[in-house]
Every structure is written in structure tokens, then in C-alpha cells.
C-alpha positions as CSV (number, residue, x, y, z in Angstrom):
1,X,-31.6,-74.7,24.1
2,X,-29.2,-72.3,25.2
3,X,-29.0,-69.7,22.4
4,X,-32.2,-67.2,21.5
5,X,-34.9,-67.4,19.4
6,X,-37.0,-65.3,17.3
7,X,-40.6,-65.5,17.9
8,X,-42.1,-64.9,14.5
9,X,-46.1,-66.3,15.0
10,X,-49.0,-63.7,15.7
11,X,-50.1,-66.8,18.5
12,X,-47.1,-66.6,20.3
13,X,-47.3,-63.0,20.5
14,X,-50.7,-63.0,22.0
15,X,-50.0,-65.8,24.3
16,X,-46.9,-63.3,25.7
17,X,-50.1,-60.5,26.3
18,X,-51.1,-62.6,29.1
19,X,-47.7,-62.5,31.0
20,X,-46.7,-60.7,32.9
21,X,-45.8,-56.9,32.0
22,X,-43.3,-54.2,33.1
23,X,-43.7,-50.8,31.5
24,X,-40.9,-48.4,31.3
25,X,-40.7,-45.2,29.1
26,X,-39.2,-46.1,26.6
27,X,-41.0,-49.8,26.3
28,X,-43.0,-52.1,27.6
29,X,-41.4,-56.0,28.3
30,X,-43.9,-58.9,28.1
31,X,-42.3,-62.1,29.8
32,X,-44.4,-65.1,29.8
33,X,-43.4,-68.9,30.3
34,X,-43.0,-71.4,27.1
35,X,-42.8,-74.4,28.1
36,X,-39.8,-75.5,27.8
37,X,-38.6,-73.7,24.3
38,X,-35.9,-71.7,25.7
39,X,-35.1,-67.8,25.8
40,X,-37.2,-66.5,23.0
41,X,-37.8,-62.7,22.0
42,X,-40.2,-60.4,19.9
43,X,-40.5,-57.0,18.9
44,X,-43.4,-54.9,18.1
45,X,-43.5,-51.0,17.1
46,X,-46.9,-49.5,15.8
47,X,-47.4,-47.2,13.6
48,X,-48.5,-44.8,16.2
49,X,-44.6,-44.2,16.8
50,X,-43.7,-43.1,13.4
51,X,-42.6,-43.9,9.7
52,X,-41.2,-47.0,8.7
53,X,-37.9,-45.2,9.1
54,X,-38.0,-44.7,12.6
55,X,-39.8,-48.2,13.4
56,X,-37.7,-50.2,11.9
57,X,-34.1,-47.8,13.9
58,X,-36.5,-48.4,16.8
59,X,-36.5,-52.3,16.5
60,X,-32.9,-52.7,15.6
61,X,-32.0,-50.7,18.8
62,X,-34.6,-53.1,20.7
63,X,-32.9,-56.5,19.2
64,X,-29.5,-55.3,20.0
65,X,-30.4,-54.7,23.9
66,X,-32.1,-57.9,23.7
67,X,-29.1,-59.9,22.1
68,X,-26.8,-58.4,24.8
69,X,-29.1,-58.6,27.9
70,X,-31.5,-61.6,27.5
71,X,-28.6,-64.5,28.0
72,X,-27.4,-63.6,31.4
73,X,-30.6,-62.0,32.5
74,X,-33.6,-63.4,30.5
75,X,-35.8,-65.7,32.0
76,X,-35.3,-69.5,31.2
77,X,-37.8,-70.7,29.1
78,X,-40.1,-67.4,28.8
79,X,-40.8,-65.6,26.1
80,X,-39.8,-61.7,26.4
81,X,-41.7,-59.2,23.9
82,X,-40.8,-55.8,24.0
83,X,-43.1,-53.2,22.8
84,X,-42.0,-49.8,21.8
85,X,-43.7,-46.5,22.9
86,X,-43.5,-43.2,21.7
87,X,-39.9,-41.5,22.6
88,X,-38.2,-44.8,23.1
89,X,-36.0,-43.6,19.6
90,X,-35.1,-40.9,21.0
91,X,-33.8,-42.3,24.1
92,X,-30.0,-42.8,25.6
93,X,-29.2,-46.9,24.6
94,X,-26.9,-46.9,27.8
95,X,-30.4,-46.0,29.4
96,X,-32.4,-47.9,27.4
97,X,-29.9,-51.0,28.9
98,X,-30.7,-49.7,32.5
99,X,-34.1,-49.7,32.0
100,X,-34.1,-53.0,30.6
101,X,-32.1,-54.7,33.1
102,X,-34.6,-53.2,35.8
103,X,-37.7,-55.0,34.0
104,X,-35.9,-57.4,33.6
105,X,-35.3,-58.3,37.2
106,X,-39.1,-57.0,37.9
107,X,-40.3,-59.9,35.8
108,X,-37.9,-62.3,37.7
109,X,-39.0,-61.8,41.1
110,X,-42.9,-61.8,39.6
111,X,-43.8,-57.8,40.0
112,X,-45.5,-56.6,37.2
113,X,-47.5,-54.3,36.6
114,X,-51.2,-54.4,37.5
115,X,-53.5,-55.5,34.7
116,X,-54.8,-53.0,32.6
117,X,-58.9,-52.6,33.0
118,X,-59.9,-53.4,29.5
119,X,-63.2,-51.0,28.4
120,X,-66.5,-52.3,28.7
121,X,-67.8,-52.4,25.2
122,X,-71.4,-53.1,26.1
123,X,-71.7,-49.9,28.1
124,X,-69.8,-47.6,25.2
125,X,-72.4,-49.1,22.8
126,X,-75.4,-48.3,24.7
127,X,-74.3,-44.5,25.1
């Protein structure tokens, strides 16, 4: 399967959480292996970032720099998910590219960022 593919399913999205993740300013990427289904992508903004105005500019901007970037450097048979953060409208798309290409390469050779320590919700229920 050489072309890209959409991911569309709320499983395949969570499965991606548990890959491994690169966070830049303007996003974070989520790669994560698929056996075998080719170079697939996502997108996810919240509403945290803003109107549906701004959410959906933000997610054409992301599927642009995905269409462009994920054929020469995506990872074969992974599935990338890019999640927006606050300011990543804003931001230069030359930059934006940059950035991309560097996570990019970071998920290739494995170094992602540590794990986020999820909250203990026993503890915040007994305070």
C-alpha cells in the first residue's frame, strides 16, 4: 500500500496513544506501528484551541504537511496522529514543516518523549 490513508475509527486513534510521541510547539506526533496497513494519518484538535473556525484552518494546515511530508518521511506501516496545541494556527507553515520533519525523524530512530505520569485518581479522591 504505497499511497496514505485516513484513519477515521476512535480505536485506531487510541491504539496510536500508546506509540510513541514527539511534542513540538505547535503539535504533538503520535507514530505507532499497524501491522502491515501502510502509512496512515489522523488529526485531532480540541476545543480547548478555539472555535470551529480556527479548528478546522488548524486541521487543513496539519493534512497539508502530512500529505507533503509523510511519503518520503513517514514511517512504513505506522500510524502518524498529529495533535494540535494551542498557538499551532498561528504558526509559520515553512516552520510548522521544520518541525515536522524533526519529529518525524525522532520517531524514526525511536526517541520519544518520556511517558507522561498519568494522575493517581485514588489519591485525588481521598483528599
Amino acid at each position: 500500500m504505497t499511497s496514505l490513508s485516513v484513519i477515521r475509527k476512535r480505536a485506531d486513534f487510541l491504539a496510536a496513544n500508546r506509540g510513541i510521541r514527539v511534542a513540538r510547539p505547535g503539535f504533538v506526533l503520535l507514530a505507532h506501528p499497524n501491522a502491515g496497513l501502510g502509512k496512515r494519518f489522523g488529526i485531532t484538535v480540541t476545543r480547548k484551541i478555539g472555535n470551529a473556525v480556527v479548528r478546522n484552518r488548524m486541521k487543513r494546515r496539519f493534512r497539508e504537511l502530512l500529505r507533503a511530508a509523510l511519503p518520503k518521511d513517514g514511517l512504513a506501516d505506522h500510524d502518524h496522529v498529529l495533535i494540535g496545541r494551542d498557538g499551532g494556527v498561528e504558526r509559520d507553515f515553512a516552520l510548522l514543516a521544520d518541525e515536522l520533519a524533526a519529529a518525524l525523524s525522532r520517531a524514526a530512530a525511536g526517541k520519544g518523549d518520556p511517558p507522561r505520569r498519568r494522575p493517581d485518581r485514588q489519591r485525588s479522591r481521598r483528599a
